[in-house]
Short mmCIF file of the C-alpha atoms (twelve columns), coordinates in Angstrom:
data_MODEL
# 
_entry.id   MODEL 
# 
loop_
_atom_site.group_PDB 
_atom_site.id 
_atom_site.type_symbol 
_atom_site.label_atom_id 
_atom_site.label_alt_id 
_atom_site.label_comp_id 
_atom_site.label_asym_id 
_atom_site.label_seq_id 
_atom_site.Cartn_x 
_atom_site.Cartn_y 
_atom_site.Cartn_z 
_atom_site.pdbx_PDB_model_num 
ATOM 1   C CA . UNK A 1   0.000   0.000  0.000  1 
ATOM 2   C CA . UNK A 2   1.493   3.592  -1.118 1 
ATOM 3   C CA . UNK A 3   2.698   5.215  2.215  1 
ATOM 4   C CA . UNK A 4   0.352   8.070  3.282  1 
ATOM 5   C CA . UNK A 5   1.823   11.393 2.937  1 
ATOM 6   C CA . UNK A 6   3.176   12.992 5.906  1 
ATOM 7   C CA . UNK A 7   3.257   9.767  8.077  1 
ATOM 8   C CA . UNK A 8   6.943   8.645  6.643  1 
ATOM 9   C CA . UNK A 9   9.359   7.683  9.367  1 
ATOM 10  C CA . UNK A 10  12.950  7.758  9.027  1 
ATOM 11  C CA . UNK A 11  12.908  4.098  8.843  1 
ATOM 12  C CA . UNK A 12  10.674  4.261  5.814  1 
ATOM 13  C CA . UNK A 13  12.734  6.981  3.704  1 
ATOM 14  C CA . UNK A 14  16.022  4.944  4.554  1 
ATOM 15  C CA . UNK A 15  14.210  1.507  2.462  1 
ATOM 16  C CA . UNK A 16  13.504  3.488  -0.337 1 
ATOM 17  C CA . UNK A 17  17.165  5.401  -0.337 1 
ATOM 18  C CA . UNK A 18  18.813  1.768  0.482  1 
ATOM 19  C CA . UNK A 19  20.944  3.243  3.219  1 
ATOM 20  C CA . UNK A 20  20.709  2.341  7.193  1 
ATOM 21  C CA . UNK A 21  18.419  3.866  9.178  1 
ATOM 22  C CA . UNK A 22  21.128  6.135  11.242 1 
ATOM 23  C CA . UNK A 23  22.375  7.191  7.856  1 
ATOM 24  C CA . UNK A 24  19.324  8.793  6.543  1 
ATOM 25  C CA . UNK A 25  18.911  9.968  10.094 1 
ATOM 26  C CA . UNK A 26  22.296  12.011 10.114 1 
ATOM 27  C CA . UNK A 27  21.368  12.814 6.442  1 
ATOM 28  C CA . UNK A 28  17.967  14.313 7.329  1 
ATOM 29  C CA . UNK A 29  19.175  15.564 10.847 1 
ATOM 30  C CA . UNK A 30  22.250  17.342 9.081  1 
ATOM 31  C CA . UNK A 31  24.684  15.677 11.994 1 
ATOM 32  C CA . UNK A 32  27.627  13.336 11.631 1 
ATOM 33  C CA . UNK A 33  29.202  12.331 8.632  1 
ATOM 34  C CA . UNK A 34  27.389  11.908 5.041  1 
ATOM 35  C CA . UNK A 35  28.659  11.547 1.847  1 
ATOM 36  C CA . UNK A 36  26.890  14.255 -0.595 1 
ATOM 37  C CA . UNK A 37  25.280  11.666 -3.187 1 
ATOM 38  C CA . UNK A 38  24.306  9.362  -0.357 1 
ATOM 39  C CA . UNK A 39  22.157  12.897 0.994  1 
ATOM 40  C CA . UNK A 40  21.247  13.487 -2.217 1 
ATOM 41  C CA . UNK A 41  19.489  9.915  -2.365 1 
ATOM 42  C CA . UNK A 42  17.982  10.476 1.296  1 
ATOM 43  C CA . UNK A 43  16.497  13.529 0.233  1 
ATOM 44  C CA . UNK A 44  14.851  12.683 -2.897 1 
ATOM 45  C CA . UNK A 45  13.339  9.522  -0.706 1 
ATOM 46  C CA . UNK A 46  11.708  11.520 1.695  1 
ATOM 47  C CA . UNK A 47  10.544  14.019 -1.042 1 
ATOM 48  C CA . UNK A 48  8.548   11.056 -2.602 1 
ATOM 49  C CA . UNK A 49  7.514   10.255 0.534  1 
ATOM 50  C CA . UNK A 50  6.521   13.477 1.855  1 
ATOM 51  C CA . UNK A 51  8.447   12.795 5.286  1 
ATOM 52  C CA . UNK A 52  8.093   15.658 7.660  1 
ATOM 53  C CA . UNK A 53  10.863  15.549 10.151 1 
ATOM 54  C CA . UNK A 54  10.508  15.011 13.853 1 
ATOM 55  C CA . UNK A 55  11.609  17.983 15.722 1 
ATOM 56  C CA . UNK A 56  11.325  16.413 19.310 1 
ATOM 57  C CA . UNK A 57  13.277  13.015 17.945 1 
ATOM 58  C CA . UNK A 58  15.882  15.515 16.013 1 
ATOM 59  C CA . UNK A 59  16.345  17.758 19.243 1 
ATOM 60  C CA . UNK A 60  16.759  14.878 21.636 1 
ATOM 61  C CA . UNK A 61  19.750  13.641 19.476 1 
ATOM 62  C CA . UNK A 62  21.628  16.983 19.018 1 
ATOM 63  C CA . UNK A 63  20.977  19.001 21.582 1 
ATOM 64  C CA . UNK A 64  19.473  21.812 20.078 1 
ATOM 65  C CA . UNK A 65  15.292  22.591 19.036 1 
ATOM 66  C CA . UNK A 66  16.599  26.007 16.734 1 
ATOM 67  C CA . UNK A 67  13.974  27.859 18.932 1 
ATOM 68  C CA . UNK A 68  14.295  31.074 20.953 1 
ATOM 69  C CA . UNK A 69  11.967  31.648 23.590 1 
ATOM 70  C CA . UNK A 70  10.817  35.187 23.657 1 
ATOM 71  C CA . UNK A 71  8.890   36.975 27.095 1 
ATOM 72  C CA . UNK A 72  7.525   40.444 26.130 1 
ATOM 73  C CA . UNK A 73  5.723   42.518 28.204 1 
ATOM 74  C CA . UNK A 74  2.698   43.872 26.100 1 
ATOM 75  C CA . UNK A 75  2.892   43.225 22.483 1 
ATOM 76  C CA . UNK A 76  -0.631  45.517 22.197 1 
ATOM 77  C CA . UNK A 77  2.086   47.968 22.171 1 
ATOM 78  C CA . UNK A 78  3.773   48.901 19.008 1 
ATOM 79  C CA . UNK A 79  7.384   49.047 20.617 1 
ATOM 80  C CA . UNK A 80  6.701   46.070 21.761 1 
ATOM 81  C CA . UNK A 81  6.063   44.748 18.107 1 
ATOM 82  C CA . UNK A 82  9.069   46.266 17.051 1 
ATOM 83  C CA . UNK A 83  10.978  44.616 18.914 1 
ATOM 84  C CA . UNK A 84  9.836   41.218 18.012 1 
ATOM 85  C CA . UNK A 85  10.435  42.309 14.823 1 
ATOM 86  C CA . UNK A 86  14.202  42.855 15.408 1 
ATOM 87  C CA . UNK A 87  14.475  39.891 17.206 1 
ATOM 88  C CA . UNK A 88  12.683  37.749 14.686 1 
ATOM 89  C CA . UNK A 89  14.229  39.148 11.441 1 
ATOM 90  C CA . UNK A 90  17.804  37.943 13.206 1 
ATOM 91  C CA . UNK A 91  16.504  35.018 14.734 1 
ATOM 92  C CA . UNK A 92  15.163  33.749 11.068 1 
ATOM 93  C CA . UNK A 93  18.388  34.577 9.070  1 
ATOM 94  C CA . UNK A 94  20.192  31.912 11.113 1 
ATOM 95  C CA . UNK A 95  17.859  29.533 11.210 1 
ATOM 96  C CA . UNK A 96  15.984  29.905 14.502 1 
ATOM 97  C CA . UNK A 97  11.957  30.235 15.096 1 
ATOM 98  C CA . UNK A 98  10.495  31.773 17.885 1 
ATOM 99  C CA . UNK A 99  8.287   31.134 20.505 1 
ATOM 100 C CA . UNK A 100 6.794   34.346 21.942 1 
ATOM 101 C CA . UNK A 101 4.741   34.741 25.104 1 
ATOM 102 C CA . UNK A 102 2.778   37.846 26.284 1 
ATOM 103 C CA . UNK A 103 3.219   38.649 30.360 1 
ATOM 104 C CA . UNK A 104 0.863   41.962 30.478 1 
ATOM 105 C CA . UNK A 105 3.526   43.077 33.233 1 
ATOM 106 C CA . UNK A 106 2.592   39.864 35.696 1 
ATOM 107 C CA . UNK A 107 5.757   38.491 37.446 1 
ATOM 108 C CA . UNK A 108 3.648   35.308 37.977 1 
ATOM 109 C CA . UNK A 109 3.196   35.002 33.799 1 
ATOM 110 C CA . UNK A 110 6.701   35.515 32.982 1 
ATOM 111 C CA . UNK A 111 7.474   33.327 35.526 1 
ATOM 112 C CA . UNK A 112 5.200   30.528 34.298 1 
ATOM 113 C CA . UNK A 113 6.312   31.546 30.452 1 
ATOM 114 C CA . UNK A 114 9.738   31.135 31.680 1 
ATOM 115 C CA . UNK A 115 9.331   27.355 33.460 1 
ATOM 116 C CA . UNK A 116 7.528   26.468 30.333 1 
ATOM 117 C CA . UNK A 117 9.742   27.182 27.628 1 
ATOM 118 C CA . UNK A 118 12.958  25.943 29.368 1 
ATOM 119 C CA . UNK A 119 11.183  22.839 29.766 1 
ATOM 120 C CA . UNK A 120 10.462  22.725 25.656 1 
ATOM 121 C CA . UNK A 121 14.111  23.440 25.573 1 
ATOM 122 C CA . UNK A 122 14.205  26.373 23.398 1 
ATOM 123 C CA . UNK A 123 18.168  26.655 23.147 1 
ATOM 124 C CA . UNK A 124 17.903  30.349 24.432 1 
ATOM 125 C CA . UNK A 125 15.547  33.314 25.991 1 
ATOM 126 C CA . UNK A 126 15.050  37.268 25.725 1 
ATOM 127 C CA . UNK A 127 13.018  38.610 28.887 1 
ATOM 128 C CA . UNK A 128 11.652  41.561 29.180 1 
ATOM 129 C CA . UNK A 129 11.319  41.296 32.758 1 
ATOM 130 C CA . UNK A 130 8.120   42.803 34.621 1 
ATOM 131 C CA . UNK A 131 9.742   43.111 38.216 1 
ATOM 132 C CA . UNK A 132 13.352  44.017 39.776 1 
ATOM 133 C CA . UNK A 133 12.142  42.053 42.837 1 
ATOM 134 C CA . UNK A 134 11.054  39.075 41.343 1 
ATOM 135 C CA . UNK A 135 13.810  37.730 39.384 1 
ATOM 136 C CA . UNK A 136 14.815  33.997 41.322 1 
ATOM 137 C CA . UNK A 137 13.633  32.431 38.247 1 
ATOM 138 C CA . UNK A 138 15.850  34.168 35.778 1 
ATOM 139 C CA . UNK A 139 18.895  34.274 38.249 1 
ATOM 140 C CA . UNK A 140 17.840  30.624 37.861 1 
ATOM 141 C CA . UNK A 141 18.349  30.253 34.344 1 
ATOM 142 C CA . UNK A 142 21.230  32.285 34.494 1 
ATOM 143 C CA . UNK A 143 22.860  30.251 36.721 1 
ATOM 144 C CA . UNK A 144 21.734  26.960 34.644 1 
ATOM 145 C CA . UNK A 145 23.443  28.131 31.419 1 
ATOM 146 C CA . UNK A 146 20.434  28.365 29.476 1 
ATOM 147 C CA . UNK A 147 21.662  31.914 27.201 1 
ATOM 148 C CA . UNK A 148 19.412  34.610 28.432 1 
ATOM 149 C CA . UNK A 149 19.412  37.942 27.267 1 
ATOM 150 C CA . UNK A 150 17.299  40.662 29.153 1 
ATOM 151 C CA . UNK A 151 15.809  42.954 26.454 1 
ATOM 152 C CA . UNK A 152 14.552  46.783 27.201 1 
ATOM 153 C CA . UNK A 153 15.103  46.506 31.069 1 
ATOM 154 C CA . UNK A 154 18.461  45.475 32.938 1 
ATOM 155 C CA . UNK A 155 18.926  43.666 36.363 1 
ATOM 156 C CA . UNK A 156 21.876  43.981 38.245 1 
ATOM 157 C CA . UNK A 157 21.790  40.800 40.273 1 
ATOM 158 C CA . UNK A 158 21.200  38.669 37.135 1 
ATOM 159 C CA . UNK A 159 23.998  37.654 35.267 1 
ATOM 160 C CA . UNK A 160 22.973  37.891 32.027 1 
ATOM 161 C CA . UNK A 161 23.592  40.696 28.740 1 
ATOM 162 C CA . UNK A 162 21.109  43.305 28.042 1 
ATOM 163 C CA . UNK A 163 20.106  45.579 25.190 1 
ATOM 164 C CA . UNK A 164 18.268  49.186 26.622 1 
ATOM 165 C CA . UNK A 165 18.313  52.797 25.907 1 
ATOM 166 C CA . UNK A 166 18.836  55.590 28.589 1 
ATOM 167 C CA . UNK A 167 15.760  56.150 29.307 1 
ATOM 168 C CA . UNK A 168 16.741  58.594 32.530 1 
ATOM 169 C CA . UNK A 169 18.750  60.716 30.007 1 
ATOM 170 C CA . UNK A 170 15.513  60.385 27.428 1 
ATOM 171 C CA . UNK A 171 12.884  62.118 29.945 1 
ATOM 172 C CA . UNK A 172 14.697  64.492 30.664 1 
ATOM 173 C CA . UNK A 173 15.305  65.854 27.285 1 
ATOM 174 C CA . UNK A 174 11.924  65.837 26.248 1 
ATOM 175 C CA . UNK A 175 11.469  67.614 29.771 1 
ATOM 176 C CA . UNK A 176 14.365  70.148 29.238 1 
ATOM 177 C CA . UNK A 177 12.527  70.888 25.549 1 
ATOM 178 C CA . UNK A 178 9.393   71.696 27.045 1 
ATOM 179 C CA . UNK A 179 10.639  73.799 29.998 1 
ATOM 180 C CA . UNK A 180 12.701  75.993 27.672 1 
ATOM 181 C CA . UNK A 181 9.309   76.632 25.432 1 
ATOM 182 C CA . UNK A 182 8.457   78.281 28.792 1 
ATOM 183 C CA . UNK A 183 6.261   75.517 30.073 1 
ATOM 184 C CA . UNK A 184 6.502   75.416 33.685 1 
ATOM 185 C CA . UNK A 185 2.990   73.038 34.366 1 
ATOM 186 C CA . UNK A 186 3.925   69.874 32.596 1 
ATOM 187 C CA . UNK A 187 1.864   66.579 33.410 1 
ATOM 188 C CA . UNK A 188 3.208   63.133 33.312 1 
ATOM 189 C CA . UNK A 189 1.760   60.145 31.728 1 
ATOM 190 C CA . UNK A 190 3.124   57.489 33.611 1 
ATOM 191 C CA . UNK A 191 1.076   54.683 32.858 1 
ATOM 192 C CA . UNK A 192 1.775   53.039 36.150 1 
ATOM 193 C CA . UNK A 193 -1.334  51.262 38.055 1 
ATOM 194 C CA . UNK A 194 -1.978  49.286 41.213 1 
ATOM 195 C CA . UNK A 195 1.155   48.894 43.900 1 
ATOM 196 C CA . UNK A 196 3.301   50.130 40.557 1 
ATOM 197 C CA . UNK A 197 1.145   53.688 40.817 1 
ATOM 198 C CA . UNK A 198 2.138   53.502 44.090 1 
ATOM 199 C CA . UNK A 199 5.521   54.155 43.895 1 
ATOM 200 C CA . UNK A 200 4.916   57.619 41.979 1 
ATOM 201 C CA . UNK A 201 3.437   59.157 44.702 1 
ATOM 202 C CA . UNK A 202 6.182   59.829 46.617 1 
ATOM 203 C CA . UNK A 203 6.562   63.802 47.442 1 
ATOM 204 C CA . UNK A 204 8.603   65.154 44.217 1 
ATOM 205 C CA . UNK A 205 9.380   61.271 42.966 1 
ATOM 206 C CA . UNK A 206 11.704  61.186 45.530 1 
ATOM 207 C CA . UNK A 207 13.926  58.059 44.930 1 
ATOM 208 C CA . UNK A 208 11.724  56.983 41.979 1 
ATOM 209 C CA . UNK A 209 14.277  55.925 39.801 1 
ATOM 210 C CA . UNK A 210 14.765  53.269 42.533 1 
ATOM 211 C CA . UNK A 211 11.159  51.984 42.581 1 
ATOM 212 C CA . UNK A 212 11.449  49.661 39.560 1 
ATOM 213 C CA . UNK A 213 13.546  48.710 36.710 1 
ATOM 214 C CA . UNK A 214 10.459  49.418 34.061 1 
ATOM 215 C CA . UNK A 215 11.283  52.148 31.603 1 
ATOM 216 C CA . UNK A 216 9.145   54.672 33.177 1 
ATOM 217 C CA . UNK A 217 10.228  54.727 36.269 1 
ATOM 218 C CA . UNK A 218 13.436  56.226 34.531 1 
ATOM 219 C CA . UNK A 219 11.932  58.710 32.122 1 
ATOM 220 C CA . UNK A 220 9.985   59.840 35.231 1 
ATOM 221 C CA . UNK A 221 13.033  60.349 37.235 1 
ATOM 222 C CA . UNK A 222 14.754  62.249 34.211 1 
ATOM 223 C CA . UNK A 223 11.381  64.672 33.783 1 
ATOM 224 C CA . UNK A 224 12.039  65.408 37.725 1 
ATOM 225 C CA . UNK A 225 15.436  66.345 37.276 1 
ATOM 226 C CA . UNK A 226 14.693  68.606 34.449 1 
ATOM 227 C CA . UNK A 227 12.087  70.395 36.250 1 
ATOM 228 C CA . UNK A 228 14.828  70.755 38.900 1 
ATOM 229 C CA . UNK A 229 17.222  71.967 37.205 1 
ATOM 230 C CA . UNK A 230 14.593  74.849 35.515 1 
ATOM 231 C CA . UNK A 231 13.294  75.661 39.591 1 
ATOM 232 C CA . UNK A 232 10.174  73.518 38.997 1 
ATOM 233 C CA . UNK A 233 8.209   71.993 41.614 1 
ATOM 234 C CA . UNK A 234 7.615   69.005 40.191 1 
ATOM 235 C CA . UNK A 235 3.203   68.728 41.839 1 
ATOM 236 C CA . UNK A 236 1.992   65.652 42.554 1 
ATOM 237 C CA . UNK A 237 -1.180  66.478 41.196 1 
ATOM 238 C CA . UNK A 238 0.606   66.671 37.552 1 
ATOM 239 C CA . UNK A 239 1.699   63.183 37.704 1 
ATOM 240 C CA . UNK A 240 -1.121  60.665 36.573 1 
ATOM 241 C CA . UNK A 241 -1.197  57.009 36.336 1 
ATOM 242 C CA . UNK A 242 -4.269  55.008 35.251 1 
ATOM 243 C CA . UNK A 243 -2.508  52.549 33.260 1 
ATOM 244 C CA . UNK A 244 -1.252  51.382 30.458 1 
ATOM 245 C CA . UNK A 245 -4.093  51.087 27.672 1 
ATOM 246 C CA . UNK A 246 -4.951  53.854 25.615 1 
ATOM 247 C CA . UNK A 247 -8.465  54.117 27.525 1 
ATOM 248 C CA . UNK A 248 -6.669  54.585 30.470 1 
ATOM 249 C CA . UNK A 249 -4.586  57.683 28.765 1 
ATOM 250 C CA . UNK A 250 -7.858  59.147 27.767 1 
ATOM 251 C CA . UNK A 251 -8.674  59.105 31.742 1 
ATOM 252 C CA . UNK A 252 -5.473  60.074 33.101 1 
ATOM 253 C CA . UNK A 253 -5.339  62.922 30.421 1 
ATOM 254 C CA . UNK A 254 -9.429  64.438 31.616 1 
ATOM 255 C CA . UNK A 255 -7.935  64.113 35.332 1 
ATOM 256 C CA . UNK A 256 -5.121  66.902 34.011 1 
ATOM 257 C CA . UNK A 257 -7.124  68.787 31.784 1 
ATOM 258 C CA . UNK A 258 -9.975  69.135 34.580 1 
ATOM 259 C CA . UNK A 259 -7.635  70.736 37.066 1 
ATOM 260 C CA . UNK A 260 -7.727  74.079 38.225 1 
ATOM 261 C CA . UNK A 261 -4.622  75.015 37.094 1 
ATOM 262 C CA . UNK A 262 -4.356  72.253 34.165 1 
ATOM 263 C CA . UNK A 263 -0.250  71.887 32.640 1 
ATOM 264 C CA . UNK A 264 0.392   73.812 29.617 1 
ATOM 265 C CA . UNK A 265 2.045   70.799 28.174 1 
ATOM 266 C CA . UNK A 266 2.017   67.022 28.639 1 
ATOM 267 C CA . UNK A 267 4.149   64.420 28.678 1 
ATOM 268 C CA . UNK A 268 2.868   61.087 28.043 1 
ATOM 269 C CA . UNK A 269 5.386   57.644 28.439 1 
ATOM 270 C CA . UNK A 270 4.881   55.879 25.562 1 
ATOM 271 C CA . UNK A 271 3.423   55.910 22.020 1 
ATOM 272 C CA . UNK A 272 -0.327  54.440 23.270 1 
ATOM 273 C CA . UNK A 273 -0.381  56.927 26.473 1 
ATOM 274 C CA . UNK A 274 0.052   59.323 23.601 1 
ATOM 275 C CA . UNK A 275 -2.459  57.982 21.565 1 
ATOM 276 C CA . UNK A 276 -4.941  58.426 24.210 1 
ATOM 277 C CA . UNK A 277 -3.593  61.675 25.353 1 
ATOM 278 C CA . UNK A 278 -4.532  63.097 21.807 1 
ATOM 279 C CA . UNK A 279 -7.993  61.279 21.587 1 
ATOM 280 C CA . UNK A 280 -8.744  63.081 25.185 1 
ATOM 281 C CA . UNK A 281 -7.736  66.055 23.873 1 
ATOM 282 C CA . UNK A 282 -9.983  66.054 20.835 1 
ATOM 283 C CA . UNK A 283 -13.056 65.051 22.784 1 
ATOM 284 C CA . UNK A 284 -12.537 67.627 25.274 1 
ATOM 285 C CA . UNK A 285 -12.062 70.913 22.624 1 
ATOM 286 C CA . UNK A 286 -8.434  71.311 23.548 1 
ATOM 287 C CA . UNK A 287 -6.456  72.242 20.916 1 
ATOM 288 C CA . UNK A 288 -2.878  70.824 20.303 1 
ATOM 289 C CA . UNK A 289 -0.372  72.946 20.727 1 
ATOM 290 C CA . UNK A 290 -2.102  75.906 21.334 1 
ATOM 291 C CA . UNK A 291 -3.838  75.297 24.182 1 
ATOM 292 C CA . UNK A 292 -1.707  72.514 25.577 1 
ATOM 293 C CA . UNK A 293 1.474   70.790 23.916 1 
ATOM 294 C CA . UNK A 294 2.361   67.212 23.670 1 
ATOM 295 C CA . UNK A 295 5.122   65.155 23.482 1 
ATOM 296 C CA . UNK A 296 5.065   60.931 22.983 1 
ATOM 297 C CA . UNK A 297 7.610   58.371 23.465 1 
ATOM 298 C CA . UNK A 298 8.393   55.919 20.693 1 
ATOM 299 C CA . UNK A 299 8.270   56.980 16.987 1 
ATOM 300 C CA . UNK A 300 5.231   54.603 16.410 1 
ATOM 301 C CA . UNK A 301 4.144   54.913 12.496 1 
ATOM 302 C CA . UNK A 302 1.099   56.717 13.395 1 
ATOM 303 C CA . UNK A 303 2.773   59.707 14.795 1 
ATOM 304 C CA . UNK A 304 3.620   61.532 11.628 1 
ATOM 305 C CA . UNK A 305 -0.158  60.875 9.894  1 
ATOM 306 C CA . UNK A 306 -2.253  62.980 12.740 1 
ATOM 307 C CA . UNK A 307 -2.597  66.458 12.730 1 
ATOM 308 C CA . UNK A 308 -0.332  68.199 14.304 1 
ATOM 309 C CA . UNK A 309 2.575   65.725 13.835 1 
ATOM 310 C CA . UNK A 310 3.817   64.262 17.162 1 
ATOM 311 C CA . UNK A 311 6.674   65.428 18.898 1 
ATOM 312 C CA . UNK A 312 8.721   62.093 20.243 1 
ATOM 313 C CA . UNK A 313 11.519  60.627 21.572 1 
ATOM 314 C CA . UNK A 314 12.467  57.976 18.922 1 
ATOM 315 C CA . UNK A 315 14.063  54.889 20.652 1 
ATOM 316 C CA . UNK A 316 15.602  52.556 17.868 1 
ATOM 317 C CA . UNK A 317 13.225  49.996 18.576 1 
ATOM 318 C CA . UNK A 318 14.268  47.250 15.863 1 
ATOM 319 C CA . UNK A 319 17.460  47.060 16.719 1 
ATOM 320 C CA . UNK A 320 17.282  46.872 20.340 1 
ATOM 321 C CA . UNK A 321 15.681  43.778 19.442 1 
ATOM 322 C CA . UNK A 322 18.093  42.977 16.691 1 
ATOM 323 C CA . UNK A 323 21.097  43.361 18.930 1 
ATOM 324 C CA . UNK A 324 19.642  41.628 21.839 1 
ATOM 325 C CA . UNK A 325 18.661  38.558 19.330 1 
ATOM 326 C CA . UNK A 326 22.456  38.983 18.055 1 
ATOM 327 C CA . UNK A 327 23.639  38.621 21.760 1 
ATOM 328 C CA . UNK A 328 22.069  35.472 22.346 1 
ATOM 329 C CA . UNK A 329 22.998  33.732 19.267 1 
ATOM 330 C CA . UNK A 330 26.284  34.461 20.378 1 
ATOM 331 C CA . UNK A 331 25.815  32.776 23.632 1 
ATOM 332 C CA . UNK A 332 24.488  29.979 22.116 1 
ATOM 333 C CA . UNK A 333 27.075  29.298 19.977 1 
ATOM 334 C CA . UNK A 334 29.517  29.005 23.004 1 
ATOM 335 C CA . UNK A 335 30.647  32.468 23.774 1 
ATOM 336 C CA . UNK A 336 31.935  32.796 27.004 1 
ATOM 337 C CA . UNK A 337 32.403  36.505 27.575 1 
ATOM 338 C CA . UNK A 338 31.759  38.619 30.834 1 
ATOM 339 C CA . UNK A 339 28.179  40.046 30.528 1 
ATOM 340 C CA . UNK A 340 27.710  43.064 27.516 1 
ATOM 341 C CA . UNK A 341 25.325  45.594 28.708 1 
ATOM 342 C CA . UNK A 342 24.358  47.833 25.780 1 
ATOM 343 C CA . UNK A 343 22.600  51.387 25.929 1 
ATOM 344 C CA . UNK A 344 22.049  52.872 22.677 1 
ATOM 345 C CA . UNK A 345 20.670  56.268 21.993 1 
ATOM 346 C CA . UNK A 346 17.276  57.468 21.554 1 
ATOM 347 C CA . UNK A 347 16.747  61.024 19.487 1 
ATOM 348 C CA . UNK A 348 14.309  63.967 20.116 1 
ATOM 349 C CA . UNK A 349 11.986  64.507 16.985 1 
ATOM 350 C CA . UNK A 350 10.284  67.954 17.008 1 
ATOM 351 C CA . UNK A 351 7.218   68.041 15.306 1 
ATOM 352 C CA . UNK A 352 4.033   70.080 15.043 1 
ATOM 353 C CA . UNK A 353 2.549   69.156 18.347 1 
ATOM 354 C CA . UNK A 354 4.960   71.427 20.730 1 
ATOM 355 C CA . UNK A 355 5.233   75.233 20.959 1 
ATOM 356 C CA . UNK A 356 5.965   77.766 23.318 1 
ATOM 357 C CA . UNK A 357 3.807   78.624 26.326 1 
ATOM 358 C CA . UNK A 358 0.856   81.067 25.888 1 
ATOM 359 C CA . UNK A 359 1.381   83.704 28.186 1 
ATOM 360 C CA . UNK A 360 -2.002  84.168 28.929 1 
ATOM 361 C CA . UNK A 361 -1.694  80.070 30.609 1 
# 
């Protein structure tokens, strides 16, 4: 009876090639030593045949599954996207899949997501970790010599590289640009929710680049120095966090806009706090940036079609996952090395949606 497609077995492709079974199993398995017409005949065998290889059997015999394991925090977000993108583009030049899981910024996901694919056996992960105090299970993986590479957000006590932009150094630029417009009531975006939110109340942000190692915590810290440094109280009641969804941006931006005293200009945390920011804005009659200026983070492909044009701080968002894909390869083809901790530079783009203060404010 003619074998059924797809159902071949190794076994089956090595009768019809008239080689041993381990022969067309290095031949299809590209291991060991096999002459090129002898893989020539194996492969034309398991053409006819329609053999689809094994990738358990194969991975249990070298070692290797050619999967990464990917953790992102919340790929509803286009950086987030982006990022997969970088990593993916590398990933599939050399041969590699991926395996991607979303956390939503739970410790207990990643942690799961984590467990999970090392037991597949993915040959190496990228983490975008959610918490600086829960990190046993990477320091764990570390430790195990499973590659890891931490992508976006660095922790000190795990040993592993990591690929993120200075985010401290970003806030406050887009903080010093505002403040020398002759804004001197600029709100905050933070996105932050739950215990997170908590840590953003603290009189002035006092020690908030402390409170977390998630981006915001240091673009918040740089937007306090810059106020700071310009003699600007930086008000509690200008720093808003609802969370991270657009929806919640639309709230957090209504709370600003309602005060007594609402900021001349706002700075939302990344490109979907922005988003929402702008929708707010609309609904309410504000007008951007004559009544109230607006700068984004992330130079998500949106920014340029609304009207105004978005002021942002572009973050090279491909290649931090491009280079953080790049690292691990490395590691997992044997490298050694002392842990590489990248930072690579984000840019202020002025657009349309920023101008000086209205005196009148």
């Amino acid at each position: 009876m003619e074998e059924r497609k797809g159902s071949a077995t190794i076994p089956d492709v090595a009768r019809l090639a008239g080689v041993s079974t381990a022969t067309a199993a290095r031949a299809l398995g590209n291991y060991g030593s096999v002459s090129a017409s002898t893989r020539a005949k194996v492969e034309a065998a398991a053409a006819e045949l329609g053999y689809r290889a094994n990738s358990l059997a194969r991975s249990m015999v070298t070692g290797t599954t050619n999967t990464l394991g990917v953790v992102l925090s919340d790929i509803e977000n286009p950086f987030f996207s982006r990022v997969l993108r970088g990593i993916s583009d590398v990933a599939h030049e050399a041969g590699f899949e991926v395996v991607l899981v979303n956390t939503d910024e739970s410790s207990e996901t990643e942690r799961s997501a984590v467990r999970v694919l090392t037991e597949k056996r993915v040959d190496g992960l990228l983490v975008c970790p959610a918490d600086a105090g829960s990190t046993a299970h990477l320091v764990s993986v570390s430790d195990s010599g499973v590659p890891l590479v931490l992508v976006d957000r660095r922790i000190k006590d795990v040993r592993a590289d990591s690929v993120v932009v200075d985010n401290r150094a970003a806030g406050r630029a887009a903080t010093e640009m505002l403040a020398a417009l002759g804004h001197r009531r600029i709100g905050l975006i933070t996105g932050m929710d739950g215990e997170l939110g908590e840590a953003f109340a603290a009189p002035g942000l006092k020690g908030i680049e402390r409170a977390m190692i998630n981006t915001t915590a240091g673009r918040a810290a740089g937007y306090r120095d810059a106020l700071q440094d310009a003699g600007i109280d930086v008000s509690a009641d200008y720093v808003v966090s609802e969370g991270f969804r657009r929806e919640d941006a639309v709230r957090a931006t209504q709370r600003l806009l309602s005060l007594r005293r609402p900021p001349t200009a706002i700075l939302a945390l990344d490109s979907l706090l922005a988003l929402g920011a702008l929708q707010a804005m609309r609904e309410m009659g504000v007008r951007c940036p004559d009544d109230v200026s607006l700068v984004g983070f992330d130079d998500a492909d949106w920014t340029e079609a609304v009207t105004p044009p978005l002021t942002v701080v572009a973050q090279p968002v491909q290649r931090i996952g491009a280079e953080a894909c790049r690292l691990l390869l490395e590691r997992i083809e044997g490298s050694t090395r002392p842990p590489v901790h990248r930072v690579l530079r984000t840019e202020l783009v002025e657009r349309g949606s920023v101008a000086p203060v209205r005196r009148r404010s």
